[in-house]
N, C-alpha and C positions, 0 to 999 in steps of 0.2 A: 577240689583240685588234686588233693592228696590218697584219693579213692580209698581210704584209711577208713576199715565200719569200726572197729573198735579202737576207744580211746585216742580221737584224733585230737592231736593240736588246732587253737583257733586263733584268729588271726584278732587280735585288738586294736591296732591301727597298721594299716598299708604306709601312711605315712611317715609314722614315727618307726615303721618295722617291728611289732610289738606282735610276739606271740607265742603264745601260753601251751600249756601240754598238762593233762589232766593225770594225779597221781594213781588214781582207780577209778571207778566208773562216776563218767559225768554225775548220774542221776542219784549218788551215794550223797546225805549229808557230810560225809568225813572225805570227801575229794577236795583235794589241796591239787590248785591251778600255779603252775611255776613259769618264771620265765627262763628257758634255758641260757641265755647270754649273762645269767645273773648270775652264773653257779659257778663256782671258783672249784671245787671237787667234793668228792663222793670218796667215804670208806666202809669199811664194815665193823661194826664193832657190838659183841654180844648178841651178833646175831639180827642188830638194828643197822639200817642204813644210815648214812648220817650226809645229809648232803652241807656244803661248805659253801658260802656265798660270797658274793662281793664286798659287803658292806662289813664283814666278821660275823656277821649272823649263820647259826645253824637250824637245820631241821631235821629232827629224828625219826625215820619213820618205818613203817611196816613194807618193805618191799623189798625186792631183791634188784639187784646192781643189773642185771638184764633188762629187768624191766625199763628201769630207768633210764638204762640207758638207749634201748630202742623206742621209747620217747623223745629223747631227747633228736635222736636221728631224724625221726619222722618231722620233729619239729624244723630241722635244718633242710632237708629237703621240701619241706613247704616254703622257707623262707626263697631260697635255690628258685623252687617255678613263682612266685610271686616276682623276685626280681627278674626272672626271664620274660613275665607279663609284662612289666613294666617299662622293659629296655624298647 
C-alpha cells in the first residue's frame, strides 16, 4: 500500500487500526515493533533516544529522532490510505 522497501509499517488489525513500525531492520533479532499511537514523546538524552509512552512506560534506544520520526510518518500515512480503502 505504502510502496515503503525499507523498514515499512505493518498493519495488525484493520479492524481495531492497529499498526506497528519497525525500530531497525525487520530481520534483526534486536528490532523492536512499536505502535506509534502509543507514544506520548520522544527526547534525547546522552545521545540515547528515549521514546515516552502512554501507559508511563519508557524505551531507551539506539536511534536517531529522524529516524523515528519518519517511521512514525510512514506509519500515519498507511493508516491515512487504509481508512480511504475503507470509506
Amino acid at each position: 500500500l505504502l510502496n515503503a522497501k525499507y523498514k515499512p509499517p505493518i498493519i495488525i488489525s484493520e479492524k481495531n487500526n492497529i499498526i506497528l513500525f519497525p525500530t531497525i531492520s525487520p530481520y534483526s533479532n534486536k528490532c523492536i515493533w512499536i505502535n506509534y499511537k502509543k507514544i506520548n514523546n520522544i527526547k534525547i538524552s546522552n545521545n540515547k533516544l528515549i521514546i515516552f509512552f502512554n501507559n508511563n512506560k519508557k524505551l531507551v534506544i539506539n536511534s536517531s529522532i529522524y529516524i523515528i520520526k519518519n517511521q512514525i510518518s510512514k506509519s500515519i500515512n498507511l493508516e491515512l490510505i487504509l481508512r480511504s480503502k475503507l470509506l
